[in-house]
N, C-alpha and C positions, 0 to 999 in steps of 0.2 A: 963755438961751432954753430953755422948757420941750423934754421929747419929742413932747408932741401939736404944737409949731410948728413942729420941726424935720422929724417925720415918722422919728425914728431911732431902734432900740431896741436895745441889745447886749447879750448872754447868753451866758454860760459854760456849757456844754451836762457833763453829766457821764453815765457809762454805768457800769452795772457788771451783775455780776450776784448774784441773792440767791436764796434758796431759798423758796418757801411749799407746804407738805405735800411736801417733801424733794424736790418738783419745783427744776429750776431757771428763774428768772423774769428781765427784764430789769430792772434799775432805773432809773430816771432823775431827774436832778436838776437845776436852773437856777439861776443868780445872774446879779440883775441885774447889768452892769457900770457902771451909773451908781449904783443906789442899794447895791449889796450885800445888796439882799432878797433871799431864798431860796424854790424853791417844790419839791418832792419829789412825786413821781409812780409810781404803782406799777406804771404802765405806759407802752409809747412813744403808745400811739395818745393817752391823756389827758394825755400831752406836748404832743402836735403840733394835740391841739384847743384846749388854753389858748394856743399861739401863735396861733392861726386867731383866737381872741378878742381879743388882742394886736395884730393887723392889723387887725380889725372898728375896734377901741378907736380906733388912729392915722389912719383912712381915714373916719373918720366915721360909718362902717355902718352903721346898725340891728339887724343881724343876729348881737351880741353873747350869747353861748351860758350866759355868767356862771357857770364852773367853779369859781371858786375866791373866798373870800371869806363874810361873816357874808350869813345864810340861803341858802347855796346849798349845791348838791349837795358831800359830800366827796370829789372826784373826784383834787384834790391837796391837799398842805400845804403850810403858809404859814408860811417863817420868816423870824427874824428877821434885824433886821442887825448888821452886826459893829462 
């Protein structure tokens, strides 16, 4: 059964932190746990809006924001799987 029948999406959340212009920043990173795709974000707020599209996506919405992926904004990266 795919995840759009199921309605269920599980993610391995990762935190750290990194530095940009000697500041310190948060980082954040996701894996699918179904597929092992990877997506890297160089901040929480553009974390928490690719899951907000993630719910649009499984709920049927319209109101899909499309963060990530070929012609859209580079708000995170897309890796691969293992």
């Amino acid at each position: 059964m795919s995840e759009a029948q199921t309605g269920y999406r599980s993610y391995m959340l990762r935190l750290w932190i990194g530095h940009q212009d000697d500041e310190p920043v948060w980082r954040v990173s996701l894996e699918s746990v179904q597929t092992q795709q990877q997506w890297s974000f160089a901040n929480l707020d553009d974390c928490f809006a690719f899951l907000q599209e993630q719910r649009n996506i499984l709920s049927g919405s319209n109101q899909e924001t499309h963060l990530c992926g070929p012609n859209r904004p580079q708000r995170c990266i897309l890796g691969g799987t293992k």
